[in-house]
C-alpha positions in Angstrom: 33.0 -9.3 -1.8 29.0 -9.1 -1.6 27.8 -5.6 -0.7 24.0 -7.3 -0.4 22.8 -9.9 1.6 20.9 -13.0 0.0 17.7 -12.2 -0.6 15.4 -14.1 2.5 12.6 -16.6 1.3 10.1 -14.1 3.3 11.0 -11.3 0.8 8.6 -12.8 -1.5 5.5 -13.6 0.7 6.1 -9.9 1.9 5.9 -8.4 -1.3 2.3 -10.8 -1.8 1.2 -9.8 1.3 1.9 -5.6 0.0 0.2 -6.6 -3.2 -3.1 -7.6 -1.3 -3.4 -4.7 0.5 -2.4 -2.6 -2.5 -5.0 -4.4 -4.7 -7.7 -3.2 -1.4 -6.9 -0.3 -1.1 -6.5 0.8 -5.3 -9.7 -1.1 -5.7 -11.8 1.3 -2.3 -10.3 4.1 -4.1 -11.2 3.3 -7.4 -15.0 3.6 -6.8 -14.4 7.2 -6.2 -11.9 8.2 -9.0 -10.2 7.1 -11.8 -11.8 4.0 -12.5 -10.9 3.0 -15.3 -7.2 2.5 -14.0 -7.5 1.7 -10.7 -9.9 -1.1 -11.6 -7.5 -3.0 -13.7 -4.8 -2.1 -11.4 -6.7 -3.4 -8.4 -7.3 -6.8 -10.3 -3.9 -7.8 -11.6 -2.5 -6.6 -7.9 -5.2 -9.0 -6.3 -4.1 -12.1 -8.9 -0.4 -11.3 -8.4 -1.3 -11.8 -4.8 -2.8 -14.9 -4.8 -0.6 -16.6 -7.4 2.3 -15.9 -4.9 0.7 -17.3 -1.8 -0.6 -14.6 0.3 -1.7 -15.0 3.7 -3.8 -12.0 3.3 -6.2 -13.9 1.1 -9.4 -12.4 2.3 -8.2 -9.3 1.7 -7.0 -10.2 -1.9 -10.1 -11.8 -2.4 -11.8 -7.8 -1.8 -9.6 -6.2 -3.8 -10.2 -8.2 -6.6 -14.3 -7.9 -6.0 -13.4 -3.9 -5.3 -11.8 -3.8 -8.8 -14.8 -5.5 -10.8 -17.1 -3.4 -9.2 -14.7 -0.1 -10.7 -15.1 -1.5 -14.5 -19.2 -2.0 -13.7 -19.7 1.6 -12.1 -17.5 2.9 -15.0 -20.1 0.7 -17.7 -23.3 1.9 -15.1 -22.3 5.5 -16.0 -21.3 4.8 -19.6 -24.5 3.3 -20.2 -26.9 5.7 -18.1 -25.2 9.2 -19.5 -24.8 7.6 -22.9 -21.1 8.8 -23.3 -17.9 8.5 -21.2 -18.0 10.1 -18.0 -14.8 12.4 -18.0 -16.8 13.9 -21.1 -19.7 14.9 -19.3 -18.1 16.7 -16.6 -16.7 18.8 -19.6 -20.9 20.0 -20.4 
């Protein structure tokens, strides 16, 4: 006796199609805050995306961009204060 149902093909695309918009949205927020993880999560959501066929590409695509642009603003600000930011906001 199965308590579950098979899982559907669609589960899969569904899950892509989360990751994209994950990837978007970790990637907007990580040029705010926390940078330095949101970037990196942003990019291997983005690539997760793609590799499983999203239809959402575009928006894959952005979140991808969003999270390279994270890791640069983090090196921007490591480069113009001359030390990581979280330790200047302890001055």
């Amino acid at each position: 006796m199965r308590l579950t149902a098979p899982p559907a093909r669609e589960t899969g695309r569904r899950d892509a199609e989360g990751m994209a918009v994950a990837s978007f949205v970790t990637g907007l927020a990580g040029l705010l805050v926390l940078n330095l993880i949101l970037g990196p999560t942003a990019i291997v959501l983005a690539a997760l995306a793609l590799r499983r066929g999203t239809l959402r590409r575009f928006r894959a695509h952005l979140g991808l961009v969003l999270g390279v642009a994270d890791l640069l603003v983090l090196g921007v600000l490591t480069l113009v204060h001359g030390t990581t930011p979280w330790v200047v906001w302890s001055r």
